[in-house]
C-alpha positions in Angstrom: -10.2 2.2 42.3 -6.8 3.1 42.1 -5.5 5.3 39.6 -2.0 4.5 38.2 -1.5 7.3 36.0 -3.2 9.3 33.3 -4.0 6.3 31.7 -4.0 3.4 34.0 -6.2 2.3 36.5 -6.2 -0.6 39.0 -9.9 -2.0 40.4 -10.4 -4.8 42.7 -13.6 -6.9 41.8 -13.7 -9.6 44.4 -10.6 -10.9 44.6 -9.5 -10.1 40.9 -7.3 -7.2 40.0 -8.4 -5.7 37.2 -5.9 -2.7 35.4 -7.6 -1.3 32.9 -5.8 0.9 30.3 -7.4 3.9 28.3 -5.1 5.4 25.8 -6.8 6.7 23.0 -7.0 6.0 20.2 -6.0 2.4 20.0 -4.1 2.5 23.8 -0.2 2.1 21.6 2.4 0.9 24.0 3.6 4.8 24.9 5.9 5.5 27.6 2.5 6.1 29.7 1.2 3.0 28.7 4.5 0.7 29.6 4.6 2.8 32.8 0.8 1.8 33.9 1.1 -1.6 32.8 4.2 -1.9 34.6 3.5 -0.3 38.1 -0.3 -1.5 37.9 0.7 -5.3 38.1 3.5 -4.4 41.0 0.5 -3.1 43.1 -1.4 -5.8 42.4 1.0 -8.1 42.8 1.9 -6.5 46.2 -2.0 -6.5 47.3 -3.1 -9.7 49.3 -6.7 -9.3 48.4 -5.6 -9.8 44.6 -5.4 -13.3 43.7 -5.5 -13.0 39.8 -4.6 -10.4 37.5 -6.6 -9.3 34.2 -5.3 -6.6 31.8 -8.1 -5.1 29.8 -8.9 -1.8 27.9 -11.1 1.1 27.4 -12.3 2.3 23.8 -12.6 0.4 20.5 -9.5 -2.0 21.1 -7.1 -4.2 22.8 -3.6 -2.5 22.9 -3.0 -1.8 19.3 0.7 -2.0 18.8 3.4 0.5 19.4 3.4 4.2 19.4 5.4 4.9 16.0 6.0 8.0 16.8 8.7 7.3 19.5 10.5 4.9 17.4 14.2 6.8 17.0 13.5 8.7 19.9 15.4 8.8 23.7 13.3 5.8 25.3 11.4 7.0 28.5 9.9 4.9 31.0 10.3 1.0 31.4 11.2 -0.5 28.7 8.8 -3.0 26.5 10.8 -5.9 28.0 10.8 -4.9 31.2 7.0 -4.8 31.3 7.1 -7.9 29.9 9.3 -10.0 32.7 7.4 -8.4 35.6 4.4 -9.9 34.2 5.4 -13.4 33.0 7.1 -13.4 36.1 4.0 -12.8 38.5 3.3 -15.3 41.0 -0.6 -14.7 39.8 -1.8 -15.5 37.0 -2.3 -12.6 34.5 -5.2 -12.7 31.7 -5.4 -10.7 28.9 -8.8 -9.5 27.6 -8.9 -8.7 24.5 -11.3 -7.3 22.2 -10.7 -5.2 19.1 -7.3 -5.8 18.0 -4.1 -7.0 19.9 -1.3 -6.2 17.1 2.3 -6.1 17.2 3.8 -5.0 20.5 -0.1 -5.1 21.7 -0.2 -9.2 20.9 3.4 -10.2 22.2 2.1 -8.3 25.9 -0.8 -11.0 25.6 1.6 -13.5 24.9 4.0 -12.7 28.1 0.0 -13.1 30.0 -0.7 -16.5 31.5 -3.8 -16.5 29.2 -5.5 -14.9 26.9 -9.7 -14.5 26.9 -11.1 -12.5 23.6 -14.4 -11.6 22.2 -15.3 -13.1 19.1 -15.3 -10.1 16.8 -11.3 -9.5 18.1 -8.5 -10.0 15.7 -4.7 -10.7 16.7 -1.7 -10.2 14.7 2.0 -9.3 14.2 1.9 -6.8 11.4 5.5 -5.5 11.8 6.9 -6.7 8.6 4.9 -4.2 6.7 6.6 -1.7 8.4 9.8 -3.4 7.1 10.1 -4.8 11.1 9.8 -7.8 12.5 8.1 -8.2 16.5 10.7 -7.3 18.5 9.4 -8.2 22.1 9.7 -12.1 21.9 6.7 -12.1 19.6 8.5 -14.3 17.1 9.7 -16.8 20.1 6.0 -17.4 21.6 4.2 -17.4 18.5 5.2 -20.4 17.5 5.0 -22.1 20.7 1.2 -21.8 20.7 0.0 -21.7 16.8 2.5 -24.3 15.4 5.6 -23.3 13.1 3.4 -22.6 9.7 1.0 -21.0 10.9 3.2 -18.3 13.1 5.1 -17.8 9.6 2.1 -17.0 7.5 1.4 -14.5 10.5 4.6 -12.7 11.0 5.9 -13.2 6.7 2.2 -11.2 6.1 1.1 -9.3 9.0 -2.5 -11.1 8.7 -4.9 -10.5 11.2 -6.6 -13.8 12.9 -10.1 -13.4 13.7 -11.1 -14.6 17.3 -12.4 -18.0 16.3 -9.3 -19.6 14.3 -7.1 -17.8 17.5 -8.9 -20.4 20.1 -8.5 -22.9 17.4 -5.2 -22.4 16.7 -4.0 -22.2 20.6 -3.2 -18.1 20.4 -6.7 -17.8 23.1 -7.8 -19.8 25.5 -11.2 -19.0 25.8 -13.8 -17.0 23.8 -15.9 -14.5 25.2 -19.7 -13.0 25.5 -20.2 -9.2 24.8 -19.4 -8.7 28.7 -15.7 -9.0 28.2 -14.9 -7.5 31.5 -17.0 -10.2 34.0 -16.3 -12.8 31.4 -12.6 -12.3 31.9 -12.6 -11.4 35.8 -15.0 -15.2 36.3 -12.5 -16.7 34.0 -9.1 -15.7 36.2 -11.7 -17.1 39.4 -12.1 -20.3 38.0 -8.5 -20.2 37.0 -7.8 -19.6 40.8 -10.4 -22.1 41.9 -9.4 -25.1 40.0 -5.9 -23.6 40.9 -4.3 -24.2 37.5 -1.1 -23.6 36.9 0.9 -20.3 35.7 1.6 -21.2 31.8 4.8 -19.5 30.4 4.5 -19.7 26.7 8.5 -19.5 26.7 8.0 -22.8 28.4 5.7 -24.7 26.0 7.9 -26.4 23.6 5.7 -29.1 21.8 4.8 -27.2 19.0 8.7 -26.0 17.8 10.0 -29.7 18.8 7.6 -30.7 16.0 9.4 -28.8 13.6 13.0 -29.2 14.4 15.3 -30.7 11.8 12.2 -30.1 9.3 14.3 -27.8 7.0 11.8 -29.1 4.3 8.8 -26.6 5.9 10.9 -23.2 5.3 12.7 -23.9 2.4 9.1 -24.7 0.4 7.5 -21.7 2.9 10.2 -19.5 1.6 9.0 -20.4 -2.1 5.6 -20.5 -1.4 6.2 -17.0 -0.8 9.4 -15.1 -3.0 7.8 -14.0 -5.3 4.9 -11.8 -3.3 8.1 -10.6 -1.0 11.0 -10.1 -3.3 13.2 -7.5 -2.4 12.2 -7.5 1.5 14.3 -8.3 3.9 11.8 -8.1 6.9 9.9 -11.3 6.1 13.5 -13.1 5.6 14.2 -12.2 8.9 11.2 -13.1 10.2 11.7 -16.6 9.1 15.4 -16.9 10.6 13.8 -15.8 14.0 10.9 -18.3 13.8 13.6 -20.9 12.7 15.5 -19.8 16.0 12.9 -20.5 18.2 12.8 -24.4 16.8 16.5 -24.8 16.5 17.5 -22.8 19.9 16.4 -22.6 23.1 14.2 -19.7 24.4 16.2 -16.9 25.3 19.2 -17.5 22.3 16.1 -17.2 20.1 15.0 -13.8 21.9 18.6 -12.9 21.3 18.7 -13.7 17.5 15.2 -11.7 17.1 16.7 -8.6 19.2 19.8 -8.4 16.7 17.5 -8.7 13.3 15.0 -6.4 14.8 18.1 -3.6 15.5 19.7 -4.2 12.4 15.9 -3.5 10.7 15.2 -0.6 12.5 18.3 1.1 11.7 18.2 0.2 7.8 16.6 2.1 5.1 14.7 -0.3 4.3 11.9 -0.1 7.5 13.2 3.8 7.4 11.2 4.0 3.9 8.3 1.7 5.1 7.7 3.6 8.1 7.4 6.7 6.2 5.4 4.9 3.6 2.9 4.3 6.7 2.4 8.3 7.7 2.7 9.7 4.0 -0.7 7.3 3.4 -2.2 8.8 6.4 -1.0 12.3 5.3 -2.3 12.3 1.5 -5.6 12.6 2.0 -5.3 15.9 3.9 -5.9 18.7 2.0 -4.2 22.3 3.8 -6.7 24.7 2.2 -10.4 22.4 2.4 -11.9 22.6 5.8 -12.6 19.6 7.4 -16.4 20.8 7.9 -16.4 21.1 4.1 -20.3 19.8 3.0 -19.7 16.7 0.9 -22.3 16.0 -2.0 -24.4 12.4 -1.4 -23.0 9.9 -4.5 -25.7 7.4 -4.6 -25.3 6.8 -8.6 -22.9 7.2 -10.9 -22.8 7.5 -14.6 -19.7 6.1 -16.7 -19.4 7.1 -20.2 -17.4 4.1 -21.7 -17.7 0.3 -21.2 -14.4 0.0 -22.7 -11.8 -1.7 -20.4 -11.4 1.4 -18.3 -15.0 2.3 -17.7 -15.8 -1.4 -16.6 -12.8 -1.3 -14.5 -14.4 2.2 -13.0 -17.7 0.8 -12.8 -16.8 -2.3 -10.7 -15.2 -0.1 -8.0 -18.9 1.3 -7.6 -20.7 -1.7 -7.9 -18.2 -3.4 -5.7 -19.7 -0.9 -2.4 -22.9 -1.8 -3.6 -23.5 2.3 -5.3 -25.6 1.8 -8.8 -23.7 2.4 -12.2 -24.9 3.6 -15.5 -22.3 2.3 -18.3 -23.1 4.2 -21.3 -21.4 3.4 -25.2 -22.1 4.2 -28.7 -23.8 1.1 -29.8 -25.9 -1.7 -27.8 -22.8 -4.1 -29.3 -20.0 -2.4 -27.3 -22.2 -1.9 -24.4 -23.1 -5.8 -24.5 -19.4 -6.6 -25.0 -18.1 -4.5 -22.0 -20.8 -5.4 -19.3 -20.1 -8.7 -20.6 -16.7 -8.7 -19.6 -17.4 -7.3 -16.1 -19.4 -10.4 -15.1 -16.3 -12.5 -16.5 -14.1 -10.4 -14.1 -16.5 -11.0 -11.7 -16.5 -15.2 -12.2 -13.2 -15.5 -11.8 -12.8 -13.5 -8.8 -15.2 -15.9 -7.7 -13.1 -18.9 -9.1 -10.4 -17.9 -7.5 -12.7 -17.9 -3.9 -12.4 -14.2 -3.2 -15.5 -13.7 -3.6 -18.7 -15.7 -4.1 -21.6 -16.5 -6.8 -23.9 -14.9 -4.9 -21.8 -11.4 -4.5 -20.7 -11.9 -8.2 -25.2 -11.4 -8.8 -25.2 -8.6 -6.2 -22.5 -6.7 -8.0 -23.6 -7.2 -11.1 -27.4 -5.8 -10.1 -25.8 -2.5 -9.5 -24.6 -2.2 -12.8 -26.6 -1.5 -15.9 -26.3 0.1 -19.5 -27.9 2.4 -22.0 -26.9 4.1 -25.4 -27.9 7.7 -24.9 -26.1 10.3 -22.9 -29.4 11.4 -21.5 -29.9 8.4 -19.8 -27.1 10.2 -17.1 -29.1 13.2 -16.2 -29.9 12.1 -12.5 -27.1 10.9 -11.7 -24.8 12.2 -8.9 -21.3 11.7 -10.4 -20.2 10.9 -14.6 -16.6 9.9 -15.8 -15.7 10.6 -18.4 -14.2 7.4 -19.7 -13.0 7.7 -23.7 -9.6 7.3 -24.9 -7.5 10.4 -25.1 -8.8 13.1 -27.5 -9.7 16.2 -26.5 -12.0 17.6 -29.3 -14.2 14.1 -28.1 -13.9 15.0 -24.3 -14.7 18.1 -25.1 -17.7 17.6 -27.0 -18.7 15.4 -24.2 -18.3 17.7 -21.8 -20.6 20.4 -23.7 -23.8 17.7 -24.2 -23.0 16.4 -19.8 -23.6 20.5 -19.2 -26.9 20.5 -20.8 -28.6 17.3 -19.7 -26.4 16.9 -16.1 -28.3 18.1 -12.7 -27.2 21.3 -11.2 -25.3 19.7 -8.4 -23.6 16.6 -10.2 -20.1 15.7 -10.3 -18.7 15.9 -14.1 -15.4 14.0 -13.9 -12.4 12.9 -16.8 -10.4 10.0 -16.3 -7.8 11.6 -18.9 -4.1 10.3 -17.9 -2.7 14.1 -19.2 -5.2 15.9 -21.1 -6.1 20.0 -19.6 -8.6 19.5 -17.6 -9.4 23.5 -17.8 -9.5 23.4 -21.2 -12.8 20.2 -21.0 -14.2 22.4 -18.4 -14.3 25.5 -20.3 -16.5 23.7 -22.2 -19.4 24.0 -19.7 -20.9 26.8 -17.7 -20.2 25.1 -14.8 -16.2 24.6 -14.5 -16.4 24.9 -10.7 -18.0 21.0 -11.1 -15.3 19.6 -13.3 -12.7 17.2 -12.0 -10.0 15.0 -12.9 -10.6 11.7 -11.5 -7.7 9.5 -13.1 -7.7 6.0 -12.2 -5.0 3.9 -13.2 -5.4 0.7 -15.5 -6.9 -2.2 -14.3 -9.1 0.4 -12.9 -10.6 -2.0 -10.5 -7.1 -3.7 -9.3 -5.2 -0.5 -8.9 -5.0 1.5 -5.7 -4.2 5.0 -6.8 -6.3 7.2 -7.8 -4.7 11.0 -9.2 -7.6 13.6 -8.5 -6.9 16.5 -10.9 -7.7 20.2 -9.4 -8.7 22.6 -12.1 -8.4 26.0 -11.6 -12.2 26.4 -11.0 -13.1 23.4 -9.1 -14.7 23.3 -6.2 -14.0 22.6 -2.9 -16.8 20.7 -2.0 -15.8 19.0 -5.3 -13.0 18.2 -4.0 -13.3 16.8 -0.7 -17.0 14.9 -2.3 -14.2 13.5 -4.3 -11.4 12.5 -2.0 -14.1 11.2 0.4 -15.2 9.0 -2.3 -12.1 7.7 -3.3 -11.4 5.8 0.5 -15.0 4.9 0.2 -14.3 2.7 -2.7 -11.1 1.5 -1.5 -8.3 4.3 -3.5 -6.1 6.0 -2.0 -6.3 9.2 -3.6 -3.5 12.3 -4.3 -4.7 15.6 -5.6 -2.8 16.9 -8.3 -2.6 19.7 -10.4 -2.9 20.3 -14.0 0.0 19.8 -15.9 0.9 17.8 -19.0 1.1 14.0 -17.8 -0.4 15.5 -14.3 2.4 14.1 -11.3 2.5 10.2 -13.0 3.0 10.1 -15.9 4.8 13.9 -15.9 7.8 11.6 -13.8 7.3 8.9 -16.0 8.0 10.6 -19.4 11.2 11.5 -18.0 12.0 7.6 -17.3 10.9 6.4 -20.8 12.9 9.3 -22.8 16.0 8.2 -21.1 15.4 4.1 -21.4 14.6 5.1 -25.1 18.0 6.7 -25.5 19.5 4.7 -24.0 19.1 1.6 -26.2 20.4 3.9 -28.8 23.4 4.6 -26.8 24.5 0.7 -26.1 22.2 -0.8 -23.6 19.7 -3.2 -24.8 15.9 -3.7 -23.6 16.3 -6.2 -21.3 19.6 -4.8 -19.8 17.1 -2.1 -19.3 14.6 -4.0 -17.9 16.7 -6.2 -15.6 18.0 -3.2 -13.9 15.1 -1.6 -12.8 13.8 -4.9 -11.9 16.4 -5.8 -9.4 15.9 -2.4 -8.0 12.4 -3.6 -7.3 10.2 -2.5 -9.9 7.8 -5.5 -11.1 8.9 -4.4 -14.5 11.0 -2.3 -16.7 9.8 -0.3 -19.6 9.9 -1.7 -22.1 8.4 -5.1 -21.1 5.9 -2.6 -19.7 5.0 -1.2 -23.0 4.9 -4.8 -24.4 2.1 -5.5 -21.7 0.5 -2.4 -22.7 0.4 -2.5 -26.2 3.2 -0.5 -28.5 0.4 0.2 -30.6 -1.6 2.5 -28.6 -1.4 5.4 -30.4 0.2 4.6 -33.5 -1.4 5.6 -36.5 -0.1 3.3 -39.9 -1.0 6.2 -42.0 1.5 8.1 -40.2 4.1 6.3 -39.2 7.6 7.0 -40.9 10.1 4.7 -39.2 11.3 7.7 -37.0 11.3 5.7 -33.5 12.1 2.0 -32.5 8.1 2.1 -31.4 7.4 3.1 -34.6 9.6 0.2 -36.7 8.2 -2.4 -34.3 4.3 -1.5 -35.5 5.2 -1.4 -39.1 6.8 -4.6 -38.7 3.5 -5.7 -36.8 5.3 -6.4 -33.6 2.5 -5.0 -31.1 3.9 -6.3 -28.1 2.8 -9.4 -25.6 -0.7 -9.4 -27.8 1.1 -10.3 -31.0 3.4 -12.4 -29.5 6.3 -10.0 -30.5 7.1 -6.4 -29.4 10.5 -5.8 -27.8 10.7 -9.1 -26.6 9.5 -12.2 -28.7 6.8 -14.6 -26.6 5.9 -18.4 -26.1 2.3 -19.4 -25.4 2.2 -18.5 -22.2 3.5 -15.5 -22.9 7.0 -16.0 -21.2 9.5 -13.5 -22.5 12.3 -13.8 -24.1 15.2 -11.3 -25.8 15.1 -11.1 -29.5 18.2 -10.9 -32.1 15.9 -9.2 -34.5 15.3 -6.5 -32.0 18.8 -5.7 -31.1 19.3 -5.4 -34.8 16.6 -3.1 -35.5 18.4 -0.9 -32.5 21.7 -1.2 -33.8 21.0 -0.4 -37.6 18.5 2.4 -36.5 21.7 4.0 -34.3 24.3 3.5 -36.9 21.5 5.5 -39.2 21.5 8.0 -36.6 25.4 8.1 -36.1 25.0 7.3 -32.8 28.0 5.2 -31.6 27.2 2.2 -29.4 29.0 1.9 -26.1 28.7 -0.4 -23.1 26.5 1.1 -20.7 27.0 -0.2 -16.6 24.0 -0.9 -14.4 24.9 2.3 -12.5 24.3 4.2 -15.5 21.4 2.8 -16.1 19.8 3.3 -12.5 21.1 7.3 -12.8 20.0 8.0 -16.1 16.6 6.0 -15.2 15.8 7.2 -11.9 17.7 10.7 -11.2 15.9 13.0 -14.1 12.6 11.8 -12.1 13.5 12.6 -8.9 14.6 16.1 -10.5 11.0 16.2 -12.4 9.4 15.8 -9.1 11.3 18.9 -7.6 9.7 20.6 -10.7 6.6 20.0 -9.6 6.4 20.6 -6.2 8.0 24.1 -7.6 5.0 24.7 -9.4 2.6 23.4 -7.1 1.3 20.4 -8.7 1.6 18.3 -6.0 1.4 19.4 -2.4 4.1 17.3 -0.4 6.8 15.8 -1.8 5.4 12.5 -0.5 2.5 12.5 -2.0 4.4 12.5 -5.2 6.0 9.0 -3.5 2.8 7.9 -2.6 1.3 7.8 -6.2 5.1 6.2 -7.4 4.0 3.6 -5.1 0.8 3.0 -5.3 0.4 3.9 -9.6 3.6 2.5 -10.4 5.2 0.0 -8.8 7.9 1.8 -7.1 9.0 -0.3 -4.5 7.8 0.5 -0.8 11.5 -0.9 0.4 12.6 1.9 -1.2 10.5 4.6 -0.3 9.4 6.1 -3.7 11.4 9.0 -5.7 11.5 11.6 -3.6 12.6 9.6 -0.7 15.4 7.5 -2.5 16.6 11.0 -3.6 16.5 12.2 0.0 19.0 8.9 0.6 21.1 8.9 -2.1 21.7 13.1 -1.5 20.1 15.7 -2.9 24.0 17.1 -4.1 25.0 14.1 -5.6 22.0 14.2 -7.5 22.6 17.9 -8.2 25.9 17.3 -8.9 25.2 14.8 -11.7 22.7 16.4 -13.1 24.6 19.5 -13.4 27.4 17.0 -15.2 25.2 15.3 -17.8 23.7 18.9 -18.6 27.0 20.0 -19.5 27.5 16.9 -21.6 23.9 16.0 -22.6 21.9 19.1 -22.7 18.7 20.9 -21.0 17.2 17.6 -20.4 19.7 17.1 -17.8 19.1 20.9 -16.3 18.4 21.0 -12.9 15.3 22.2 -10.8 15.9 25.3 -9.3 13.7 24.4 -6.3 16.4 21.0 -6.6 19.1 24.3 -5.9 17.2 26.0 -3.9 17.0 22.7 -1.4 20.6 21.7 -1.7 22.1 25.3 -1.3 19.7 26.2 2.0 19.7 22.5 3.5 15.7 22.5 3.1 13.7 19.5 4.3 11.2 18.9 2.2 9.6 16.4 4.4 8.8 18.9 7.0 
């Protein structure tokens, strides 16, 4: 054994060279890495006992893509490329042996190998466009030249990782391995040696791409097939225009188109906000002050009070890892009606082939139902799931306190209720938490855990564990009115609401924020929602648009009428009658009607909650400033291009944003008044990402 470096080694096993990598934790391309790969196949190159090559590594995978953390940095070592035409260029055949995963920069080194051997729980992929990338070492190029054209554009468009078996069928392997990766892949290279075949250069095989060329057909209805999913992006876009290089050019003016997209992603904001999308997801679930040898409580059954369309949408996350659920309701009716409608979610998942028939029964087995409270009293974790009243949370709270066990989790899904003002209720505040999950419940990623000022710590990180364990990514938050959310949110809804008194019209609103990447504005949000949550008839005077809508039974998308007026399929549309409403309702309020700029819009939209987020990492409701992005994200549609609030503010400039609040204070009032954390930041050149 020779050892190449600190993480290289070279063997010689019979008359195969075997370097073998070990780089935890998933053996990234580092400048180590590159270095051992580089100088381990020159050695055995050099060495006349070595007849073929293998490549193969320690741990739980293949080489796993590239180290992030060097991206922007002064390269060291070979270069990626480099690596790359020493080994495609060896007069011995070099094998890849792959098990785990072989992503990114980790595949396209495979694909530079004369072949490729993997076991048949490995997975390959080129998941660089969801780090607003695209494979930037000839990945793009070779792809194709082994899968086919479609299938190397699902791959690079989506990032998907193939499992083992459709990689031999689709040409990416060659050969499929027992659990004994290592001899299988040193007796393939000897039978490679002893039937003497020939060194294969994927940059050589060409069949494939001929296929396609002059098909202009297959992208433009591949580009359809997939605008909607990626609109915004412009990583997959480029992704296609490299693929469509490597049919319409020859090898290395392909490699050359791919290099220049792949610099002029990298260098964007775009893949800037993507990137640090990737560490702030990694980075929310750490808590500073909860030590990670924290005891965590055992959740093995969990109570939901509520089958309403939050509850079930809570419960199914629970069933969904197989942990048993208790829905509990007022009335036998509304529990029938709401487990009813979980096994209806359930179908068409199934339907749809996401799941099947005999999950659907599995699911459904860990879900049952009961009328009294006290059915809950041995259960591990209840939510609180009721719609938003405190004197009813409350009195909730005080009934969970006397039949709950001492250790249990008692949890509120409350969107922006106190949460210190339900636990006070009990005797036992240190086991109250906010748990708010965001509607559909069982769709939606995020998950805002709310800190009281008595909770735990083991409550806490019981709760945070949890959350991955059911598939949320989870932010803890503090209490505040609206919590970090919908707190930013309010500030986005007051200024869309003025300003359709002010000139702009709904969908002006709508389209704006839309083409900045939202899936929708606000006010077709609050159509989907319903504009009559809340209202009460009784008490409605006309006093708000909202208001004039309900009393002229325009309840949004249900109704078939809200701000915008639907078909049957519920297609919107604008609606005369609604920009009359608005404009009689301002000339009531003296409010003179001016044309208002997309600019304006994005400003008065967006600007106020990137101030409201300073605010609150002021006060300590959240604990970075990207988990506040990463619940934007996640809860709210903000798009990932753009990096959430926080980090669009960071690119538009903190003093310009200072600078214009500080403006429309002076003409619009304290709504407009800056953070002083906001001041603080601009005036001492703080980095609130550090």
């Amino acid at each position: 054994m020779t050892a190449i470096n600190d993480v290289t080694k070279l063997d010689i096993i019979e008359n195969v060279g075997v370097i073998t990598l070990n780089s935890p934790p998933v053996n990234a391309l580092s400048a180590n890495v590159r270095e051992g790969l580089d100088i381990g196949v020159k050695k055995a190159i050099e060495n006349n006992d070595v007849q073929a090559i293998v490549i193969i590594c320690e741990g739980r995978t293949f080489i796993a893509g590239a180290d992030i953390s060097e991206f922007g940095k002064e390269p060291k070592g070979p270069s990626l490329f480099e690596v790359q035409d020493v080994m495609e260029n060896s007069p011995k055949p070099i094998i890849a042996a792959i098990h785990g995963t072989a992503l990114g920069g980790g595949l396209e080194v495979a694909l530079t190998c004369h072949y490729r051997i993997a076991v048949k729980s490995a997975k390959c992929g080129l998941p660089e466009v969801n780090l607003g990338l695209l494979p930037g070492a000839g990945g793009t190029q070779r792809l194709p030249r082994l899968v086919g054209v479609e299938q190397a554009l699902k791959m690079v468009t989506s990032g998907i990782h193939l499992p083992a078996e459709q990689c031999l069928k689709s040409g990416l392997i060659d050969k499929l391995s027992s659990d004994d990766l290592l001899n299988d892949s040193v007796s393939f290279a000897k039978e490679i040696i002893s039937e003497n075949q020939p060194l294969k250069k994927v940059r050589d095989i060409n069949e494939k791409v001929e296929a396609a060329k002059g098909n202009d057909e297959l992208f433009k209805n591949f580009r359809k097939s997939i605008e909607r999913k990626t609109r915004g992006f412009l990583a997959p876009e480029y992704n296609i225009q490299c693929i469509e290089a490597a049919v319409n050019k020859p090898f290395d003016e392909g490699i050359k188109v791919e290099r220049d997209l792949f610099i002029k992603l990298i260098s964007g904001n775009q893949s800037a906000a993507q990137r640090y999308f990737f560490f702030a997801q990694r980075q929310v679930a750490k808590i500073p002050d909860i030590p990670k040898e924290t005891e965590l409580l055992d959740i093995k059954k969990v109570g939901i009070i509520g089958a309403g369309t939050m509850g079930g949408g809570i419960a199914m996350n629970f069933a969904n890892v197989g942990i048993p659920v208790t829905l509990v309701e007022r009335s036998q009716e509304r529990l029938d009606k709401g487990i009813g409608i979980i096994r209806k979610n359930y179908e068409n998942t199934a339907a749809k082939g996401r799941i099947t028939l005999e999950e659907v029964e599995k699911r459904m087995q860990c879900i049952s139902g009961n009328i009294s409270i006290d059915s809950l009293s041995d259960t591990d974790l209840i939510i609180e799931a009721v719609f938003e009243n405190m004197d009813l949370k409350k009195e909730i709270f005080s009934k969970l306190d006397l039949i709950a066990k001492d250790n249990a989790i008692l949890a509120t899904n409350t969107s922006a209720l106190d949460i210190n003002e339900i636990a006070e209720t009990t005797k036992r505040p240190e086991n109250v938490i906010g748990l708010h999950f965001f509607s559909p419940a069982n769709v939606m990623r995020l998950l805002e855990i709310v800190r009281g000022e008595k909770t735990s710590k083991q409550i806490i990180a019981t709760s945070m564990v949890l959350a991955k364990n059911i598939g949320k990514t989870a932010a803890l938050v503090g209490v505040c009115p609206g919590f970090v959310g919908n707190r930013i949110l309010a500030q986005r809804q007051r200024e869309a609401n003025k300003l359709i008194l002010e000139g702009a019209l709904p969908w002006e609103i709508d389209d704006a924020l839309f083409e900045f990447g939202f899936p929708m504005g606000p006010f077709a949000m609050s159509d989907l929602a319903g504009l009559d949550i809340g209202w009460d008839k009784e008490t409605s005077r006309g006093e708000t648009i909202r208001e004039i809508l309900c009393e002229n039974e325009r309840f949004g998308q249900k109704s078939g009428k809200g701000f915008y007026i639907y078909d049957e399929n519920r297609n919107k549309l604008p609606d005369n009658d609604v920009e009359k409403i608005i404009q009689e309702f301002a000339e009531n309020k003296q409010i003179k009607r001016r044309e208002i700029e997309k600019d304006e819009i994005l400003k008065r939209c967006l600007y106020p909650m990137i101030n409201e987020g300073f605010k609150i990492l002021d006060e300590g409701m959240a604990i970075r400033a990207s988990d506040i992005d990463i619940i934007w994200i996640n809860g709210y549609g903000w798009p990932i291009y753009e990096g959430g609030p926080m980090f669009y503010g960071n690119l538009i400039g903190y003093d310009k944003i200072l600078s214009w609040l500080q403006e429309m204070e002076k003409e619009h009032g304290s709504d407009f008044s800056p953070s002083p954390y906001l001041e603080k930041v601009v005036g001492e050149k703080i980095n609130i990402f550090s």
